[in-house]
C-alpha positions as CSV (number, residue, x, y, z in Angstrom):
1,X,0.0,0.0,0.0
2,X,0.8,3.5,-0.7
3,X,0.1,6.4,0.9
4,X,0.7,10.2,-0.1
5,X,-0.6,13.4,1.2
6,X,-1.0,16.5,-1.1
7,X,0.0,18.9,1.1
8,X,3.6,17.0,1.4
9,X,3.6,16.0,-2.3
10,X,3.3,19.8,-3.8
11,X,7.0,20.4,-2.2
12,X,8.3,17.9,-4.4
13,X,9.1,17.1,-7.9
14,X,5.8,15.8,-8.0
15,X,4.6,19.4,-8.5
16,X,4.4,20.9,-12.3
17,X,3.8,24.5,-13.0
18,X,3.5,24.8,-16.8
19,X,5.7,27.0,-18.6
20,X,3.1,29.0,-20.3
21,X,1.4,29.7,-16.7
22,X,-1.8,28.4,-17.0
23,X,-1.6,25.9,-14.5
24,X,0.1,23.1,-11.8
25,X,-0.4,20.3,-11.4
26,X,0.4,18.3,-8.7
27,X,1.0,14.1,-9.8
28,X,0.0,12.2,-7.0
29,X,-0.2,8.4,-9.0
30,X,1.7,8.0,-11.7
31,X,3.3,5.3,-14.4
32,X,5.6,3.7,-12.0
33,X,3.1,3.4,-9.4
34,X,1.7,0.3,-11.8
35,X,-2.3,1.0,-11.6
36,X,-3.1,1.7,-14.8
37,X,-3.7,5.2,-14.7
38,X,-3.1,8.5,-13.4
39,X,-4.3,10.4,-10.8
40,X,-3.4,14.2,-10.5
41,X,-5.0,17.6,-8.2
42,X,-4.4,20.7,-10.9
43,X,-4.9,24.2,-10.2
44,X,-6.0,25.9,-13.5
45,X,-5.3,29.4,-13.1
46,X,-7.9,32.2,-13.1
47,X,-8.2,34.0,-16.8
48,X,-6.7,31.0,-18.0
49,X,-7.9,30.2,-21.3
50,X,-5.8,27.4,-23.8
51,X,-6.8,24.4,-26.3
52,X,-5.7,21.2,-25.3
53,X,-5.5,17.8,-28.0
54,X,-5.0,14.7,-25.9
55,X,-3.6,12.5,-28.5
56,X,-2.2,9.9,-26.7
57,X,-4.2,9.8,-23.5
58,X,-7.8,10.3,-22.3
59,X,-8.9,12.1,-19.1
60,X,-11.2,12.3,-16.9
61,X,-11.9,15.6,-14.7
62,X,-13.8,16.4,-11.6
63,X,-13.9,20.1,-10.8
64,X,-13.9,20.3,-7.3
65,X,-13.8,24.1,-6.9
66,X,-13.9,27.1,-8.9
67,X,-15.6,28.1,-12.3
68,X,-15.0,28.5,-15.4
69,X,-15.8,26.2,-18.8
70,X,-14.6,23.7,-21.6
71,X,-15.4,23.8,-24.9
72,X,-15.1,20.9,-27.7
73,X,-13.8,22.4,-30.9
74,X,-15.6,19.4,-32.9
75,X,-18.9,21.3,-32.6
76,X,-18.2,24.3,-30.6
77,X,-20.4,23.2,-27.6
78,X,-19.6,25.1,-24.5
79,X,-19.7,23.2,-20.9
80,X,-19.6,25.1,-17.9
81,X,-17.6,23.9,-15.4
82,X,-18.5,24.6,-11.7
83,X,-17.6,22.2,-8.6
84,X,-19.3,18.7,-9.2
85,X,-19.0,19.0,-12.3
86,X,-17.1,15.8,-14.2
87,X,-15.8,16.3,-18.0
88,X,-14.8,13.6,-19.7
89,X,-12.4,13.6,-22.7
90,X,-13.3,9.8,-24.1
91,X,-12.7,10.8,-27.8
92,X,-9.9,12.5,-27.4
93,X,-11.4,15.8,-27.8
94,X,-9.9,18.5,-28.9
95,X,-11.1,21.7,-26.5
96,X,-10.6,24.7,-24.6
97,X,-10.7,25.0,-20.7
98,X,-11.1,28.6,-19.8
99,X,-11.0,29.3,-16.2
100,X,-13.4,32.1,-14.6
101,X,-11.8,31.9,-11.5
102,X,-9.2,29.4,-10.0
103,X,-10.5,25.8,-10.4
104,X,-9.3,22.6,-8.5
105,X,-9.6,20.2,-10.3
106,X,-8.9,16.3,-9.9
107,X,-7.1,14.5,-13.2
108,X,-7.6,10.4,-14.2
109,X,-5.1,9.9,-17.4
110,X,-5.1,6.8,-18.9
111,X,-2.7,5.5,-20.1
112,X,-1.0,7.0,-17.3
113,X,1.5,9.8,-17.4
114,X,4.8,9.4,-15.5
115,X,4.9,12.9,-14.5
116,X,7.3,15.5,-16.0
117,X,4.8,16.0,-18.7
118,X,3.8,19.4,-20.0
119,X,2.0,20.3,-23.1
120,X,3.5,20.2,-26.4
121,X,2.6,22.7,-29.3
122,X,-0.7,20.7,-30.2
123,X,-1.7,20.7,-26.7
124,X,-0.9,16.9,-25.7
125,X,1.2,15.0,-23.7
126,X,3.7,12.7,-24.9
127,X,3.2,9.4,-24.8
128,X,6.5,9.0,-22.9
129,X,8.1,11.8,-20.8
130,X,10.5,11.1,-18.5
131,X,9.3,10.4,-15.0
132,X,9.3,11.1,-11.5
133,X,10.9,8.8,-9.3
134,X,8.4,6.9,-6.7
């Protein structure tokens, strides 16, 4: 069994900030943690407002405070996000996440990410970053 604590976690390299200042994101299961998937807290910052194109992965997300919305450039349908709200990327849908005010947010990747990810220019993740150490 393992157990973490996201207070404790955010000091470490488990912590991302992305360089384009949108967000952090803090990796609390990862790859080497062999379950299968992902499971991340990420502060989206207020204002923030960026297209994403998961590629490689789909996600799962569960706004648990804050507002703001996501929109799925397929169609242009607009979501708003506010805290029980779950989104839930199955196609891997290319969208927008525009933040009204600060939103936490809880992450599932699958397959899952091993950590030092940040987006590339399309907006996903590589399939295979290099990790964080467990």
């Amino acid at each position: 069994m393992k157990v973490r604590n996201l207070a404790e976690s955010e000091k470490t390299a488990r912590r991302i900030v992305s360089p384009d200042g949108n967000w952090e994101s803090t990796r609390l299961l990862l790859k080497n943690d062999k379950m299968g998937f992902s499971f991340h807290i990420t502060t989206i910052y207020q204002g923030a407002d960026f297209r994403m194109h998961y590629q490689n992965h789909l996600e799962s997300v569960y706004c648990i405070s804050g507002s703001g919305e996501v929109e799925t450039l397929a169609d242009n349908k607009v979501y708003p996000i506010e805290p029980g709200t779950l989104y839930i990327l199955d196609k891997h849908d290319e969208h927008v996440l525009r933040a009204h005010s600060e939103m936490k947010m809880a992450c599932v990747f699958n397959p899952p990410l091993t950590g030092k990810e940040v987006h590339n220019a399309s907006g996903a993740y590589e399939l295979e970053a290099e990790g964080i150490e467990a």
